[in-house]
C-alpha positions in Angstrom: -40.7 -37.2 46.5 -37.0 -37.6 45.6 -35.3 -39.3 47.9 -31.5 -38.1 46.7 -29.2 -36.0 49.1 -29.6 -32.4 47.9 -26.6 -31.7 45.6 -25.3 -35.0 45.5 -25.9 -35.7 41.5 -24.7 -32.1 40.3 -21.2 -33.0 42.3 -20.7 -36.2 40.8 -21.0 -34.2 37.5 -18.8 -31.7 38.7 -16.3 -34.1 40.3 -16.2 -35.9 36.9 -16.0 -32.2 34.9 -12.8 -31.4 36.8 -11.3 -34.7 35.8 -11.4 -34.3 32.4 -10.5 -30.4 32.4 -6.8 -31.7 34.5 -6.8 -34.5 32.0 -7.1 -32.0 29.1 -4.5 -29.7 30.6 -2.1 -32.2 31.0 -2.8 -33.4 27.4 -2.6 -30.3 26.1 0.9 -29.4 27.9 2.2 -33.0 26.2 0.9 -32.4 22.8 2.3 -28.4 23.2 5.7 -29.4 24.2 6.3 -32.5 22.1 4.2 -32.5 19.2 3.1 -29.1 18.0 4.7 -27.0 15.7 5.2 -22.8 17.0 2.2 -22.5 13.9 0.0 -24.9 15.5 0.2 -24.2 19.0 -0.2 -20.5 18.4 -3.2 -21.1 15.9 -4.4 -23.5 18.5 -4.1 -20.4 21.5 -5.5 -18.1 18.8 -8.2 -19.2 17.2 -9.2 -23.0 18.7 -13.0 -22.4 20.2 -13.9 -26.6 21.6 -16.9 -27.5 19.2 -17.2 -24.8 17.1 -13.7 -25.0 15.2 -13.0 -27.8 12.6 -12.0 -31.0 13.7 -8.3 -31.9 13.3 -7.3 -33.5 10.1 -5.1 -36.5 10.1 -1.9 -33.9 8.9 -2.2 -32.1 12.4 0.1 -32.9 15.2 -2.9 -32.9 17.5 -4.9 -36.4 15.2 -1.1 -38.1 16.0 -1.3 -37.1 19.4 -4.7 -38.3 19.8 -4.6 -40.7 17.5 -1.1 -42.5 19.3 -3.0 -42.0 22.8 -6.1 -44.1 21.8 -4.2 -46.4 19.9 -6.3 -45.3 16.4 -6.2 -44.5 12.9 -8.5 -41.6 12.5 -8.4 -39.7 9.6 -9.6 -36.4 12.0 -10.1 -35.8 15.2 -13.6 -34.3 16.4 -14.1 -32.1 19.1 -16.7 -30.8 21.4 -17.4 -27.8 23.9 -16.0 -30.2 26.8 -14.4 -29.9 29.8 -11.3 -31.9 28.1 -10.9 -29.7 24.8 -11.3 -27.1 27.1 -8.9 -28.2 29.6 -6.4 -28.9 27.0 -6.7 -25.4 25.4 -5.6 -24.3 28.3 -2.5 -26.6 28.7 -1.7 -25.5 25.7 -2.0 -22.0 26.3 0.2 -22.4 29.3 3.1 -23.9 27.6 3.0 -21.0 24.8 3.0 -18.6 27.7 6.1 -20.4 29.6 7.3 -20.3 25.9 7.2 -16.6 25.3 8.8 -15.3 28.5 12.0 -13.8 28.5 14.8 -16.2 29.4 
């Protein structure tokens, strides 16, 4: 018989999933604001899908990024269907929308 509180497990995971989404929107507001080129953050808003794109090549501003954060060297940048990539698609897509509205 398990023993566990009913739903205790599955919040954990979910407590932990919303963590690294806000982590990846705040991330992906940073690298939007000081690191991405108008072409890369509106490729990234585009066309970016979290594990099914190509990874980010060393020549990308989001390998520095990641690569300055982590304190590495990677020549490219993997990425999964996360809550993080997806969290930080969305910071991104915030700061192009903030961006594109009328002054």
């Amino acid at each position: 018989m398990n023993t566990r509180k009913a739903g205790r497990p599955d919040a954990a995971v979910d407590d932990q999933d919303l963590a690294d989404y806000q982590i990846g929107v705040k991330d992906g507001r940073v690298w939007a604001h000081d690191y991405a080129t108008p072409e890369e953050l509106g490729g990234l808003v585009e066309n970016f899908e979290p594990g099914r794109s190509a990874d980010f090549d060393r020549n990308h501003s989001v390998s520095r990024f990641m690569n300055g954060k982590e304190h590495k060297d990677a020549t490219s940048v993997p990425h999964s269907d996360s809550p993080f990539w997806r969290g930080f698609a969305a910071g991104a897509e915030e700061v192009l929308n903030e961006l594109s509205r009328p002054s």
